[in-house]
mmCIF file of the N, C-alpha and C atoms, coordinates in Angstrom:
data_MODEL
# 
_entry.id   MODEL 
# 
loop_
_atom_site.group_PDB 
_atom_site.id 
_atom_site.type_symbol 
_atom_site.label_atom_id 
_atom_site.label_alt_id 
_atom_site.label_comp_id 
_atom_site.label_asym_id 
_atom_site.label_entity_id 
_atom_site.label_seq_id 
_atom_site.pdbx_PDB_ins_code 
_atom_site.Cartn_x 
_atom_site.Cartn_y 
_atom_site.Cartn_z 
_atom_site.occupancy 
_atom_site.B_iso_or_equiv 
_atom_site.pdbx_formal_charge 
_atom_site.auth_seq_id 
_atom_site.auth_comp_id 
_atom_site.auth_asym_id 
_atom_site.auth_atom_id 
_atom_site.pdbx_PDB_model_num 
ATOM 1   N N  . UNK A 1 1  ? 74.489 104.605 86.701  1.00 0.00 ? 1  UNK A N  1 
ATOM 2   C CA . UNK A 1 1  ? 75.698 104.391 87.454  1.00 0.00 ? 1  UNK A CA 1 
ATOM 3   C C  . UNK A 1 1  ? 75.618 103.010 88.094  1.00 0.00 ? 1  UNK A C  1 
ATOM 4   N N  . UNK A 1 2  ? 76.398 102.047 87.911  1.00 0.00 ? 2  UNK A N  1 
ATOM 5   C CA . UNK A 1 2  ? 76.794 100.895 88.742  1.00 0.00 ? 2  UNK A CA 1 
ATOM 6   C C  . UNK A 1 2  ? 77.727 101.161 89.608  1.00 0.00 ? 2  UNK A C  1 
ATOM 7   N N  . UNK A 1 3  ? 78.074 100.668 90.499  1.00 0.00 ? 3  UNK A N  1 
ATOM 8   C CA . UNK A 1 3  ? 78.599 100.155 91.746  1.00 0.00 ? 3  UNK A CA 1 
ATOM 9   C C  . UNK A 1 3  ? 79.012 98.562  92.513  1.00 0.00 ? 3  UNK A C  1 
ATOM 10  N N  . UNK A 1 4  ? 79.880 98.161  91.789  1.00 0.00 ? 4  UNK A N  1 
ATOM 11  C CA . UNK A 1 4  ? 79.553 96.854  92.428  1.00 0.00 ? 4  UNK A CA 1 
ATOM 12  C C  . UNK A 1 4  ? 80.834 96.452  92.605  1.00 0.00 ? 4  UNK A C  1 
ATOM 13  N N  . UNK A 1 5  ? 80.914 94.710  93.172  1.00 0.00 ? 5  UNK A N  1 
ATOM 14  C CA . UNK A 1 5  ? 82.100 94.318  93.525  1.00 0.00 ? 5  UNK A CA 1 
ATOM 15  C C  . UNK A 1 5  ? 82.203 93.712  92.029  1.00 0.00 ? 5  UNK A C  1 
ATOM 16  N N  . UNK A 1 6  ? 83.784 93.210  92.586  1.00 0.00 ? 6  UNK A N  1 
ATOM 17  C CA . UNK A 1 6  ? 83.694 92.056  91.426  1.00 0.00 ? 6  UNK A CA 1 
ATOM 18  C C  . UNK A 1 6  ? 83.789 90.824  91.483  1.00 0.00 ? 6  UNK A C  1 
ATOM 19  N N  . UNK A 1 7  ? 83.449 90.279  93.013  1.00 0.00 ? 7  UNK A N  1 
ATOM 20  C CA . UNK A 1 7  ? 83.312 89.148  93.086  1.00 0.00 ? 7  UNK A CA 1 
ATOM 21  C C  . UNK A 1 7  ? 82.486 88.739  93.832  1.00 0.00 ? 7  UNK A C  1 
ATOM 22  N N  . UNK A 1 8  ? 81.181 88.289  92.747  1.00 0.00 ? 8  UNK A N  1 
ATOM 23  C CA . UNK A 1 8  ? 80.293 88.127  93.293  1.00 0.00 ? 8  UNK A CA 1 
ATOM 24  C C  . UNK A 1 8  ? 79.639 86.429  93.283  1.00 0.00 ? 8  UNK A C  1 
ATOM 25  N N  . UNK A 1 9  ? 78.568 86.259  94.325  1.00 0.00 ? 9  UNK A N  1 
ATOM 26  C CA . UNK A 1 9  ? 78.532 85.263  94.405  1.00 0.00 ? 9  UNK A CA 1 
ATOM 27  C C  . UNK A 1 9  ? 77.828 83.986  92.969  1.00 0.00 ? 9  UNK A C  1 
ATOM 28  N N  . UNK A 1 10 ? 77.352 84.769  92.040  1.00 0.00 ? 10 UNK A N  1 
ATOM 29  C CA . UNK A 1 10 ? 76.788 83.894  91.022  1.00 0.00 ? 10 UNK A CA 1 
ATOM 30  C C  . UNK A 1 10 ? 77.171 84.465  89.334  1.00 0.00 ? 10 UNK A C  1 
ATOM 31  N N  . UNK A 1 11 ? 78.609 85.388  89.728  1.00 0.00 ? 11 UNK A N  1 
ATOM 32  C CA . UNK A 1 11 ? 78.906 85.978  88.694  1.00 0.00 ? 11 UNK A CA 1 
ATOM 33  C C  . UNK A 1 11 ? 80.265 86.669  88.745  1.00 0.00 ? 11 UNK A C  1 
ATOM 34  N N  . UNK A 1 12 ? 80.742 87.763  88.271  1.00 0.00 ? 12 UNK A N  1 
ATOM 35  C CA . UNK A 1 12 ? 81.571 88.479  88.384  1.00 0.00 ? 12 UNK A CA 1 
ATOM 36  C C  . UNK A 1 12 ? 80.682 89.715  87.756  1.00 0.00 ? 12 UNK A C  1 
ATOM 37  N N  . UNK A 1 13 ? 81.334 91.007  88.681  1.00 0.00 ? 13 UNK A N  1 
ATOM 38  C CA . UNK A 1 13 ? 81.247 92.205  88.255  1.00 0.00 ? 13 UNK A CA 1 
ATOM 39  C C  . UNK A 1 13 ? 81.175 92.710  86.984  1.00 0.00 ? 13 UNK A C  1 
ATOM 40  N N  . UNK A 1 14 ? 82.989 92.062  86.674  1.00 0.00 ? 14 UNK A N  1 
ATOM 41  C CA . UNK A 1 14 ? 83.223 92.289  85.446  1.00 0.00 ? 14 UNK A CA 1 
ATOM 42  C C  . UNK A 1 14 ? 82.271 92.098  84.260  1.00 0.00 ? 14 UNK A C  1 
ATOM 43  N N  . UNK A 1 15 ? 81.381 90.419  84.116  1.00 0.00 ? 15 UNK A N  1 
ATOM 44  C CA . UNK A 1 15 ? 80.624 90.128  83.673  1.00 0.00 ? 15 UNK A CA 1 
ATOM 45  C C  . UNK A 1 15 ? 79.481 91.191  83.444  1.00 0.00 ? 15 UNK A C  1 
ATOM 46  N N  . UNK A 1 16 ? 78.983 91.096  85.005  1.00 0.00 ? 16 UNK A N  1 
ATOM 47  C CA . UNK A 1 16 ? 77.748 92.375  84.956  1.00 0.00 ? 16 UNK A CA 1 
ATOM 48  C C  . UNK A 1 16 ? 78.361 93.554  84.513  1.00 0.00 ? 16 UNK A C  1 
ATOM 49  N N  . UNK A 1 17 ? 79.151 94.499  84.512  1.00 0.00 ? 17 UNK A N  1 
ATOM 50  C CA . UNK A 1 17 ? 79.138 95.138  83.980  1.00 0.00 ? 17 UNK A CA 1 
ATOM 51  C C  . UNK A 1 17 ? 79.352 95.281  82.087  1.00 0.00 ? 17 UNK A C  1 
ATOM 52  N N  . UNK A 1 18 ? 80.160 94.648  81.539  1.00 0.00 ? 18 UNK A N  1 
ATOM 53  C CA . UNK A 1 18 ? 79.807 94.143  80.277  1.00 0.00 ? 18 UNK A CA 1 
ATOM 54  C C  . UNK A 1 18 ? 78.597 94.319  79.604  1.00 0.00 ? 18 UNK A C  1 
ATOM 55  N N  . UNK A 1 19 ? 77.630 93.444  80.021  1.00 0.00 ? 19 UNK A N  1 
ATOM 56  C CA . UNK A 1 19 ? 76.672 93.367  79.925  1.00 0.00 ? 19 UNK A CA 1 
ATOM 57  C C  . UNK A 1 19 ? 75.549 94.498  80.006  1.00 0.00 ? 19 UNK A C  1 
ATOM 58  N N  . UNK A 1 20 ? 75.789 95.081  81.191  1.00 0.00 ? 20 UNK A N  1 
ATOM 59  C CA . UNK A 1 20 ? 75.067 96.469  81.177  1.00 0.00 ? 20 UNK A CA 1 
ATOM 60  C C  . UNK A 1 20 ? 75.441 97.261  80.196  1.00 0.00 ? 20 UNK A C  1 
ATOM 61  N N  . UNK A 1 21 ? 77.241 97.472  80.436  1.00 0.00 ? 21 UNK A N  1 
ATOM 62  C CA . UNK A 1 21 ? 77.381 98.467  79.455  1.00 0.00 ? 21 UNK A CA 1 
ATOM 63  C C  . UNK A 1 21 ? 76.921 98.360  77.721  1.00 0.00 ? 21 UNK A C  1 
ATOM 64  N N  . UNK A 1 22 ? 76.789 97.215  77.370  1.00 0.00 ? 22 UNK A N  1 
ATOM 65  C CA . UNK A 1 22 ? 76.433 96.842  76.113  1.00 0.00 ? 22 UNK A CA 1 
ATOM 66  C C  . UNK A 1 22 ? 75.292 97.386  75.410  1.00 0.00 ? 22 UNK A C  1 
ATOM 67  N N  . UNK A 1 23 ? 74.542 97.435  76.456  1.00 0.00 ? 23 UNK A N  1 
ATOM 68  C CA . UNK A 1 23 ? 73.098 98.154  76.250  1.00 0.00 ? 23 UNK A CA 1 
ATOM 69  C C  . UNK A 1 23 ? 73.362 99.576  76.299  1.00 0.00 ? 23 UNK A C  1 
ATOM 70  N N  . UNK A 1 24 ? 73.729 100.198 77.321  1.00 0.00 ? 24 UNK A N  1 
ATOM 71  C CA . UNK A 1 24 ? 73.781 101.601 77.522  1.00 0.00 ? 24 UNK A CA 1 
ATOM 72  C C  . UNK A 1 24 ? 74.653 101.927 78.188  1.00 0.00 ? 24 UNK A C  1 
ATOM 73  N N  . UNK A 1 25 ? 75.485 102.662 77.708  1.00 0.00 ? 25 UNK A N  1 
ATOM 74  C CA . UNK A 1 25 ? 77.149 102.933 78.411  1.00 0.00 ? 25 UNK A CA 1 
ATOM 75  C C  . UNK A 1 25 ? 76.575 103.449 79.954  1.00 0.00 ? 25 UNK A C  1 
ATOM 76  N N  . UNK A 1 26 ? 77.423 103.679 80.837  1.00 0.00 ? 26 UNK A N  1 
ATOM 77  C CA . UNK A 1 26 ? 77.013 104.124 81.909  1.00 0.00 ? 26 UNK A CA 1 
ATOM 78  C C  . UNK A 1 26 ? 78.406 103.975 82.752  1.00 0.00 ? 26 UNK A C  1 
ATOM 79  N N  . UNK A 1 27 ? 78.553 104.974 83.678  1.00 0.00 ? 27 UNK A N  1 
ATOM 80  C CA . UNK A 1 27 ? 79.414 105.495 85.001  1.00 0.00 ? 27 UNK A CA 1 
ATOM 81  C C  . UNK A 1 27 ? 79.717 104.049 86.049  1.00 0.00 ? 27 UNK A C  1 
ATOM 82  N N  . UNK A 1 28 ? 80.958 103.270 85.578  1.00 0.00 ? 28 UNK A N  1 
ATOM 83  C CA . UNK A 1 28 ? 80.665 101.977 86.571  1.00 0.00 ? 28 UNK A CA 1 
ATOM 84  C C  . UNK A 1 28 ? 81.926 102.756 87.517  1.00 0.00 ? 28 UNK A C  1 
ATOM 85  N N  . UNK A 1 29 ? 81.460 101.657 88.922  1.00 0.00 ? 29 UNK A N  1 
ATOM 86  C CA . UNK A 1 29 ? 82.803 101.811 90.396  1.00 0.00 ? 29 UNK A CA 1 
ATOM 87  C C  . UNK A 1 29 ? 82.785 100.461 90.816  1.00 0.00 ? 29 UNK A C  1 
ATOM 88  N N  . UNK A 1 30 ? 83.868 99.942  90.507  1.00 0.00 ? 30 UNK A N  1 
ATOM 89  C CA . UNK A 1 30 ? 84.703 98.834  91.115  1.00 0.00 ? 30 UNK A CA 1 
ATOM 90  C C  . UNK A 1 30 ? 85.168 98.913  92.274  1.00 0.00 ? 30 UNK A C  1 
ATOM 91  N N  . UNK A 1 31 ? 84.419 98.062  93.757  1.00 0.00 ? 31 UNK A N  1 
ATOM 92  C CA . UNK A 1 31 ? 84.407 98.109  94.965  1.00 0.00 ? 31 UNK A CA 1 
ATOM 93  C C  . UNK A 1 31 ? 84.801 96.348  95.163  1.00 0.00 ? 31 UNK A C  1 
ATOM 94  N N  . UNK A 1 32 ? 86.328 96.589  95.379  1.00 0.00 ? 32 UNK A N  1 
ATOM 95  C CA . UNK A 1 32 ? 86.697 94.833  95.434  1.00 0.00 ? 32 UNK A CA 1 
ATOM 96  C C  . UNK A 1 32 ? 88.404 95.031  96.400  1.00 0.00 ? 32 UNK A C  1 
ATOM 97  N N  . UNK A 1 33 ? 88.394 93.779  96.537  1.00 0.00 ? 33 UNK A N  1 
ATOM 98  C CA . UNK A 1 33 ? 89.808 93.329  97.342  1.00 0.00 ? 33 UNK A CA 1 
ATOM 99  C C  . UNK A 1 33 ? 90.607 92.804  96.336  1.00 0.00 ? 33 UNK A C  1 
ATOM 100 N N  . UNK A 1 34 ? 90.213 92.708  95.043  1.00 0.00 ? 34 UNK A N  1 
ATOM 101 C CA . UNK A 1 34 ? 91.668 92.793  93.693  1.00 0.00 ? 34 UNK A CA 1 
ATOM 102 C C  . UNK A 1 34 ? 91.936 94.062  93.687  1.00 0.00 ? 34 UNK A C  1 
ATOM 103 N N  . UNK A 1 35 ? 93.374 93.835  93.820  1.00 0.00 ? 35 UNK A N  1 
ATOM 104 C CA . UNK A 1 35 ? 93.948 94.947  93.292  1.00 0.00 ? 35 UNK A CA 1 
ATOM 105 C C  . UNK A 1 35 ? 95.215 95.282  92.566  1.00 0.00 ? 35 UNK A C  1 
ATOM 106 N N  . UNK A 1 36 ? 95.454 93.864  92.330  1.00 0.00 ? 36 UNK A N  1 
ATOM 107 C CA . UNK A 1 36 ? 96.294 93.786  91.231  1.00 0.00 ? 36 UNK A CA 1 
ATOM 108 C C  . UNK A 1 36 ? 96.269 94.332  89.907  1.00 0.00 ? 36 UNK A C  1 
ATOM 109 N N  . UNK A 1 37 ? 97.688 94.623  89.371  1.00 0.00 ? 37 UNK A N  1 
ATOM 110 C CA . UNK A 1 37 ? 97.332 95.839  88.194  1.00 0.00 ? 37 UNK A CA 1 
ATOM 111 C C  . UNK A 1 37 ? 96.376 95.104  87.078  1.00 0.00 ? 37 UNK A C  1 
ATOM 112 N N  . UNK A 1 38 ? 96.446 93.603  86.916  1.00 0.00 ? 38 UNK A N  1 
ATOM 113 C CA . UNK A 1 38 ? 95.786 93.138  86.100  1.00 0.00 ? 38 UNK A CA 1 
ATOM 114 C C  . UNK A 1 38 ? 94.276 93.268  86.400  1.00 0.00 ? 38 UNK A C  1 
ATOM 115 N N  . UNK A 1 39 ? 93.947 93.023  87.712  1.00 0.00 ? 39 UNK A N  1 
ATOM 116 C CA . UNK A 1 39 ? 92.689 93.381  88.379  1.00 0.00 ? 39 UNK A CA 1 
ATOM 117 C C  . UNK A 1 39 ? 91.932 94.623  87.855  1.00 0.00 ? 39 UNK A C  1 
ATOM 118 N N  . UNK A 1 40 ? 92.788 95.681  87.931  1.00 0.00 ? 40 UNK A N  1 
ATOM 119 C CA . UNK A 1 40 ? 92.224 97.173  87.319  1.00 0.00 ? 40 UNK A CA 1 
ATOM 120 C C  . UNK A 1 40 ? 92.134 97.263  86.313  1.00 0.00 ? 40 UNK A C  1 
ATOM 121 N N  . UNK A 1 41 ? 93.342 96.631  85.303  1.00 0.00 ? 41 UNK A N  1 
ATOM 122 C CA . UNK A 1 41 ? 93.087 96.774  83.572  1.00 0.00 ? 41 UNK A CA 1 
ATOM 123 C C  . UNK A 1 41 ? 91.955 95.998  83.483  1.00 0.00 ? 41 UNK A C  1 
ATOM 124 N N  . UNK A 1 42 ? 91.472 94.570  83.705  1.00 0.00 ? 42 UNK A N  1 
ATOM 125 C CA . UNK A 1 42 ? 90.342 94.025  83.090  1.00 0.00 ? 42 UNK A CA 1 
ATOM 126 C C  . UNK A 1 42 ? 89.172 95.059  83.649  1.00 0.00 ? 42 UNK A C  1 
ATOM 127 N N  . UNK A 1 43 ? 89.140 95.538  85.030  1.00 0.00 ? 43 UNK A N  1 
ATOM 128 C CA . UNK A 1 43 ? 87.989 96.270  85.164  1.00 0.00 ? 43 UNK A CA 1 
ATOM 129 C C  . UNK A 1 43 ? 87.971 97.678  84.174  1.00 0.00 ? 43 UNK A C  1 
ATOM 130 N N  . UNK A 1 44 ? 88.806 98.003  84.177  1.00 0.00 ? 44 UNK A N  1 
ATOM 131 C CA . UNK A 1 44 ? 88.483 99.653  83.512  1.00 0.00 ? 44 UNK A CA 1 
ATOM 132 C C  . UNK A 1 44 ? 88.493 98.820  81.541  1.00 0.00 ? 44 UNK A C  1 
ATOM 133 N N  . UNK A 1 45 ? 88.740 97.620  81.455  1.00 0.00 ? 45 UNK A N  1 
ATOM 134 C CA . UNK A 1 45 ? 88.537 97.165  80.076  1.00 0.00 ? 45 UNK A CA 1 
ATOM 135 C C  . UNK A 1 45 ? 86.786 96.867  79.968  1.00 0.00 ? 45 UNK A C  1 
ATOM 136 N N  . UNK A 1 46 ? 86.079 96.635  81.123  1.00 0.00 ? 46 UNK A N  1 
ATOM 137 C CA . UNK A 1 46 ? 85.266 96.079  80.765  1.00 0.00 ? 46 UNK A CA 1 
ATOM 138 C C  . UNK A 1 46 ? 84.062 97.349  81.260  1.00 0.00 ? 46 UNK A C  1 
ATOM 139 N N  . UNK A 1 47 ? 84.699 98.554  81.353  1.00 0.00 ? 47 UNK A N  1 
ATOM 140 C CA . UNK A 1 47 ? 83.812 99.928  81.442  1.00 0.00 ? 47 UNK A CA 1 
ATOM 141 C C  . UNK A 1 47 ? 83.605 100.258 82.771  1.00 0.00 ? 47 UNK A C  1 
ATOM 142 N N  . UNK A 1 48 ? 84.178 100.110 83.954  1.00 0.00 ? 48 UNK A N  1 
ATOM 143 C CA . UNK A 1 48 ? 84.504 100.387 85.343  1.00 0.00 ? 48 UNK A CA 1 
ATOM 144 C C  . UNK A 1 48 ? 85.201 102.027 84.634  1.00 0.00 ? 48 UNK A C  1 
ATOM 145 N N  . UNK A 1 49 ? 84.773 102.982 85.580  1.00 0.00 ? 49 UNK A N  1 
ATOM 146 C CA . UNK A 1 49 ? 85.859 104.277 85.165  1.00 0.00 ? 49 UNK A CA 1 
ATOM 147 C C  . UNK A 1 49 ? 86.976 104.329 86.643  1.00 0.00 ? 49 UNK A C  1 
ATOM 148 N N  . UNK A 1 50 ? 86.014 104.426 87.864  1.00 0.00 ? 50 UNK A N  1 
ATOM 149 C CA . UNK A 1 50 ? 86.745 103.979 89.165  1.00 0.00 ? 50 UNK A CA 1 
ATOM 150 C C  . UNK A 1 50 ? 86.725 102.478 88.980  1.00 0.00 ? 50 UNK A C  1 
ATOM 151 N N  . UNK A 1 51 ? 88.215 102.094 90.095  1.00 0.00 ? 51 UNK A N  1 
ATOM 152 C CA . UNK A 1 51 ? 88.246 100.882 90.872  1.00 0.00 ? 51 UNK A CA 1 
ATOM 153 C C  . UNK A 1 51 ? 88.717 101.285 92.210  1.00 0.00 ? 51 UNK A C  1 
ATOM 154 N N  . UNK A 1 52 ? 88.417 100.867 93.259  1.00 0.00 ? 52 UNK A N  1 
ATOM 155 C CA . UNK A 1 52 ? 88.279 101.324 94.721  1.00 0.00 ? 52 UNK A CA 1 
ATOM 156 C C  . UNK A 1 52 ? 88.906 99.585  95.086  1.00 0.00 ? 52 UNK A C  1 
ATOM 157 N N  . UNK A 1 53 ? 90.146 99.253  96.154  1.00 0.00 ? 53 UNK A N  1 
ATOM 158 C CA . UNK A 1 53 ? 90.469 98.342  96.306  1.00 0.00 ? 53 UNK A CA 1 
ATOM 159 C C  . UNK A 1 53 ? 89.822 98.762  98.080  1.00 0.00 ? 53 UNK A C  1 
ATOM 160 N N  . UNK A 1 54 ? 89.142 97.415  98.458  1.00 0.00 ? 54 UNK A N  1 
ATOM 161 C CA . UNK A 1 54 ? 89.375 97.289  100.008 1.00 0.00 ? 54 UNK A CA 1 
ATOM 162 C C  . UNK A 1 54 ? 89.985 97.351  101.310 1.00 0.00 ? 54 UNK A C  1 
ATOM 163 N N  . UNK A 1 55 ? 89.970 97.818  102.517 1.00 0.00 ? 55 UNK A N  1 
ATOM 164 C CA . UNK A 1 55 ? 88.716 98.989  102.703 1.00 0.00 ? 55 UNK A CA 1 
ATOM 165 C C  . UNK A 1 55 ? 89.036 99.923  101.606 1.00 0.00 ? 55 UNK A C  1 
ATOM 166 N N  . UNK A 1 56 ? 87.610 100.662 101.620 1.00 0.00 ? 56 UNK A N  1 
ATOM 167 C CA . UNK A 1 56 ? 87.763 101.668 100.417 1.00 0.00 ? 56 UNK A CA 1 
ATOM 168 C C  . UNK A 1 56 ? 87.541 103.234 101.300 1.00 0.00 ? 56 UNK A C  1 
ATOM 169 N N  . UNK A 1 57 ? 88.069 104.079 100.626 1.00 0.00 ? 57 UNK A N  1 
ATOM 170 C CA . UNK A 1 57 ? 87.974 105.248 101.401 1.00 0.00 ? 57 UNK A CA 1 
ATOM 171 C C  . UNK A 1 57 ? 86.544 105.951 100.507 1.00 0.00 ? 57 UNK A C  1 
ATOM 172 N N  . UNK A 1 58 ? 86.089 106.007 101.476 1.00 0.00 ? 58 UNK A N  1 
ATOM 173 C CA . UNK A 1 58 ? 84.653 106.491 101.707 1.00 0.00 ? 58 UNK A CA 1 
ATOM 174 C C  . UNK A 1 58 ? 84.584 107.908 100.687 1.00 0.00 ? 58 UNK A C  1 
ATOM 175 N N  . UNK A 1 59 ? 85.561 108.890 101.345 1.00 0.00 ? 59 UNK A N  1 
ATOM 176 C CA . UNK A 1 59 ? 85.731 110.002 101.044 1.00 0.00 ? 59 UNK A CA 1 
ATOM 177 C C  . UNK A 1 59 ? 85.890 109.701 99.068  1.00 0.00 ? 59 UNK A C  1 
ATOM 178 N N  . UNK A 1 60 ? 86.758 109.110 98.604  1.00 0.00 ? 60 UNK A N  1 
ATOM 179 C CA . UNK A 1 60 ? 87.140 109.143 97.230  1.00 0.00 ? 60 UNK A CA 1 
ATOM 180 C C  . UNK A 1 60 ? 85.882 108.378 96.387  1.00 0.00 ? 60 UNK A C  1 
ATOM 181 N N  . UNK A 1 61 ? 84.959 107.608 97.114  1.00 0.00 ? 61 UNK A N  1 
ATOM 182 C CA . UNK A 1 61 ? 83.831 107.120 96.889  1.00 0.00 ? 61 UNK A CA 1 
ATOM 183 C C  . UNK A 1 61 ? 82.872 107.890 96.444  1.00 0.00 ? 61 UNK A C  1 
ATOM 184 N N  . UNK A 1 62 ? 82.558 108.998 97.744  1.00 0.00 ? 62 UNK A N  1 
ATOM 185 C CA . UNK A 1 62 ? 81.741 110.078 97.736  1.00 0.00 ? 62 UNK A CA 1 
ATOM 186 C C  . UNK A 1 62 ? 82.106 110.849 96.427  1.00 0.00 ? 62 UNK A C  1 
ATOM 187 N N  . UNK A 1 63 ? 83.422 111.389 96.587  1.00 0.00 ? 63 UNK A N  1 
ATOM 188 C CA . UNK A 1 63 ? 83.456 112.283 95.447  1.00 0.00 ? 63 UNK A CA 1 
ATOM 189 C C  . UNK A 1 63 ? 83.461 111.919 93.953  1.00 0.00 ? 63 UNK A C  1 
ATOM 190 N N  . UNK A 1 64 ? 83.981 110.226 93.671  1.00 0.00 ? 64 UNK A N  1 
ATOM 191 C CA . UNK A 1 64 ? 83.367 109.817 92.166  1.00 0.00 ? 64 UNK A CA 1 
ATOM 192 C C  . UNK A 1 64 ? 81.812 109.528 92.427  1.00 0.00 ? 64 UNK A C  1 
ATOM 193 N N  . UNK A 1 65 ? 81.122 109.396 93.221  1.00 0.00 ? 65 UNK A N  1 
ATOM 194 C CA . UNK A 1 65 ? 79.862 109.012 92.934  1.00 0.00 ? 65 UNK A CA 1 
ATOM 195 C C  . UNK A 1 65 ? 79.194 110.859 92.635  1.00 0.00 ? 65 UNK A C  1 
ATOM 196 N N  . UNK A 1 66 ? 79.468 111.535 93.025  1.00 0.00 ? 66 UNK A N  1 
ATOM 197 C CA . UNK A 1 66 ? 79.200 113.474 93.087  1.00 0.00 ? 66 UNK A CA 1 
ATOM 198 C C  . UNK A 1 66 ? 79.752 113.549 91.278  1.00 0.00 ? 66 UNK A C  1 
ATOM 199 N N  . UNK A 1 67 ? 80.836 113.085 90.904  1.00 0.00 ? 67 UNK A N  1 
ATOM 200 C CA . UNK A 1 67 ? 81.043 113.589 89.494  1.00 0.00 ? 67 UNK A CA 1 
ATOM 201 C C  . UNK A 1 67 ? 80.239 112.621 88.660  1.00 0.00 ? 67 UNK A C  1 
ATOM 202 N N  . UNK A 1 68 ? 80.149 111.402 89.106  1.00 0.00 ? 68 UNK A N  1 
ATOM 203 C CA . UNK A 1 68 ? 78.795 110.550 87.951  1.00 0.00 ? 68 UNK A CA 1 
ATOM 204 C C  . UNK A 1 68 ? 77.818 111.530 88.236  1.00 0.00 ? 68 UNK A C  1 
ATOM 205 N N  . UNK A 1 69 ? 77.302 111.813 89.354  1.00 0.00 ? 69 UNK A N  1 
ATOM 206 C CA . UNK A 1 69 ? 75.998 112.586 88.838  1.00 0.00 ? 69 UNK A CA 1 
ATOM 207 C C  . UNK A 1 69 ? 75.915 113.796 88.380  1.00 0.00 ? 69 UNK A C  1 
ATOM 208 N N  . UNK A 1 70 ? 76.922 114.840 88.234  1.00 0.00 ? 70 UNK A N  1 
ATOM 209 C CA . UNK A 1 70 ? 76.970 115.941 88.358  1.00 0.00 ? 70 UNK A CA 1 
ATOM 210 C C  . UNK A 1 70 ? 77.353 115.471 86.420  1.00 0.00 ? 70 UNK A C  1 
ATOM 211 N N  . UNK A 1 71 ? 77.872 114.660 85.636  1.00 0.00 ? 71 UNK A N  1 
ATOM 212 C CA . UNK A 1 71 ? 78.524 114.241 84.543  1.00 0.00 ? 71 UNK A CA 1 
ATOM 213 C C  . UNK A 1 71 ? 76.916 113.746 83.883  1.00 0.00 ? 71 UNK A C  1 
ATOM 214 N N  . UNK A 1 72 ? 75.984 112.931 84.596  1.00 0.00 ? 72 UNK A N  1 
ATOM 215 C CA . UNK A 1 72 ? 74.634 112.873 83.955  1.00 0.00 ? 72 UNK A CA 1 
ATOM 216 C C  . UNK A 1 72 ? 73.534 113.782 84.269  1.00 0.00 ? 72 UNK A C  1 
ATOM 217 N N  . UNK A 1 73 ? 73.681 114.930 85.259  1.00 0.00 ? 73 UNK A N  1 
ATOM 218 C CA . UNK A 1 73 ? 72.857 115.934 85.239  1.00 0.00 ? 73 UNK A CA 1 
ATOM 219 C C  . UNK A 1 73 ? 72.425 116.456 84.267  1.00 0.00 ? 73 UNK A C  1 
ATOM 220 N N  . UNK A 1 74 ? 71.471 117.165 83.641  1.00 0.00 ? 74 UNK A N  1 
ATOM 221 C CA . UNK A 1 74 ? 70.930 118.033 82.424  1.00 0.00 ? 74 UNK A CA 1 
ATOM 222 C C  . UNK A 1 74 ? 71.958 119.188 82.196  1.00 0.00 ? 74 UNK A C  1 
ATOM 223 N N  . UNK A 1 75 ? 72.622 119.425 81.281  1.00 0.00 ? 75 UNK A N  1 
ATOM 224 C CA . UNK A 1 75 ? 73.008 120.788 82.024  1.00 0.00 ? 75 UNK A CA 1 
ATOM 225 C C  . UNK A 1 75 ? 72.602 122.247 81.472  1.00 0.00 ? 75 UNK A C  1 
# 
């Protein structure tokens, strides 16, 4: 599971996530102050499943971070 912004200081999110996902798909959350619709399509294009615009509600945080793990649990 990633978690990150997308604007970061020696990269973009977007980037990092790409990249991760390339190797091994995985549960990303987009935690940023874009929130423009274009903002969300490139993130959920580049394997973000959440995007969370700033402040972010904690609560909707909690509960996608509970279904990534409960989604990579054994079952």
């Amino acid at each position: 599971m990633l978690i990150s912004d997308l604007g970061l200081p020696d990269g973009s999110g977007i980037d990092l996530m790409e990249r991760l996902n390339s190797k091994r798909p995985l549960l990303g959350i987009a935690l940023t102050g874009y929130g423009m619709e274009d903002d969300i399509r490139k993130s959920h294009a580049a394997g973000f499943r959440h995007h969370l615009v700033k402040p972010i509600d904690l609560n909707r945080l909690d509960s996608f971070i509970q279904e990534g793990a409960a989604a990579l649990s054994p079952k």
